[in-house]
N, C-alpha and C positions, 0 to 999 in steps of 0.2 A: 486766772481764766483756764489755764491748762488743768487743775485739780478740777474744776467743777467739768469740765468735757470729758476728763478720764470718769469720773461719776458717772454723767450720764450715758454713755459709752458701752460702760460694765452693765448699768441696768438696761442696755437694749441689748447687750449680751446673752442676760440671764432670761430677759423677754424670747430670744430666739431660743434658748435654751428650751425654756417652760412649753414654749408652745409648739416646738420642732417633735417634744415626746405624743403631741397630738395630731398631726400633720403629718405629711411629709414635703407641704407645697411649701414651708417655710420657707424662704431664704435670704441670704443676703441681699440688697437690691445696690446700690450703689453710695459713692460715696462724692461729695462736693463740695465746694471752694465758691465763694463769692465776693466780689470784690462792688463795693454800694457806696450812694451819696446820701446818707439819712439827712433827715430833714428836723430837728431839733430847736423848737419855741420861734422859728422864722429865719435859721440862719444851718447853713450846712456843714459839713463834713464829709468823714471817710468812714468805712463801715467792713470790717473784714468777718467770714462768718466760714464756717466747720460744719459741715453733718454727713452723719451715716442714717443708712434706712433700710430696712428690712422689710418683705411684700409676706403676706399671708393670704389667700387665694385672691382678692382684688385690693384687699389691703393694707397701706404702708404707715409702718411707724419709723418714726425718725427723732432722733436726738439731733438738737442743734444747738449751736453755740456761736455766738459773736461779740464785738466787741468794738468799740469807735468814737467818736468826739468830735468838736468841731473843729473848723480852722481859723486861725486869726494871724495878724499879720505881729502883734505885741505879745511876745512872751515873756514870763518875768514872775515876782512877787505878787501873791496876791490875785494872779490870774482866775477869771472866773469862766472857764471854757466848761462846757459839761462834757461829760465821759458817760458811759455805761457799757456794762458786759449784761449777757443774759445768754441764760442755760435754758432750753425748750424741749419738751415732749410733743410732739405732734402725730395726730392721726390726717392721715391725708389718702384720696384718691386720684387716677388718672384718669383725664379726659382726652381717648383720642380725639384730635379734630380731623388730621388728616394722615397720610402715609410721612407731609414732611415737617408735622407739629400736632405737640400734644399740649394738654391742659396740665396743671398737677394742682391741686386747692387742699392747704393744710389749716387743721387748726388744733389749739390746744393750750396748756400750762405752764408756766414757767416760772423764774425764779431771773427776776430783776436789781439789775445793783447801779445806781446814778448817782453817779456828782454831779448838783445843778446848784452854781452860783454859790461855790463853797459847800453846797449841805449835802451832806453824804446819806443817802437812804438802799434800804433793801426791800424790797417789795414783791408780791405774787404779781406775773404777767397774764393776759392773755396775746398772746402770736396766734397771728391770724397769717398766712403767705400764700400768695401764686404765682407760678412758675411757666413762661410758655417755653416749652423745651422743642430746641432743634434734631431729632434722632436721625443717630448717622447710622451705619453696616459698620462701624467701630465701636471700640467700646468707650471710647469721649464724648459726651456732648457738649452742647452748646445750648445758653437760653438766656432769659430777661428775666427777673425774679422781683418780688415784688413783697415785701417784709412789713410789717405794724407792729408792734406792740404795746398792746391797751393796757393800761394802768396808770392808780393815782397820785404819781409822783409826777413820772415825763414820757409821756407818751410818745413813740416814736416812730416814725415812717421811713421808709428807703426803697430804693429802687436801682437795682443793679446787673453786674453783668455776671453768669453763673456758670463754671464747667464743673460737669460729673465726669464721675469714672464708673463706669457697670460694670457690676461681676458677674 
């Protein structure tokens, strides 16, 4: 997991790069931590998730990364829990709603990897997320975030609790 986030990472690196030599509005936007109960073939888990984003006049690109599985009370031999990580591109916008919450609606491509019921697969995603964020006069927030990822292995949902850090 940590290789494919250093990946995506470098290439929103090299995106601020490319596009900072066109702009000057580019910049870093913040960075975030989320902690989620995905929801996997009717049965749940834990869901931990990494992104940076970058804003260019109204819009933000972000690399994200996560990773999670379900819970079971029998571990052992042969255990058949499913797991997945997945590495994402998203383009997203914000939606003010008010002075003390905002919208943020992402979507985009990714690169999916699951163990489901022993079978190990790699697949292209589509992540779809929304995020209602709480802005403070700090530079931590606070928010509800809300994750999918469409593809034909194992499609998956979650819904969790999310802090950023603004630069």
């Amino acid at each position: 997991m940590k290789t494919g986030f250093l990946t995506m990472v470098s290439v929103l690196f090299l995106c601020l790069q490319v596009m900072g030599q066109e702009t000057s509005k580019v910049q870093f936007r913040d960075a975030a931590f989320s902690i989620a109960v995905p929801y996997l073939d009717d049965n749940v888990g834990l869901q931990l998730s990494l992104s940076t984003s970058i804003s260019f006049n109204k819009n933000i690109l972000k690399a994200y990364a996560s990773g999670g599985g379900e819970f079971s009370s029998s571990f052992g031999e042969g255990s058949d829990l499913d797991s997945f990580e997945e590495y994402d591109l998203l383009y997203g916008r914000e939606i003010p709603l008010s002075e003390a919450l905002q919208l943020e609606l992402y979507g985009g491509v990714g690169y999916f990897i699951a163990d489901k019921n022993l079978e190990m697969d790699k697949v292209i995603g589509f992540p779809v997320q929304a995020a209602l964020v709480f802005p403070t006069e700090r530079k931590i927030n606070f928010g509800i975030q809300a994750h999918t990822n469409i593809n034909n292995f194992m499609p998956v949902a979650s819904l969790g609790f999310l802090v950023k850090y603004n630069f």
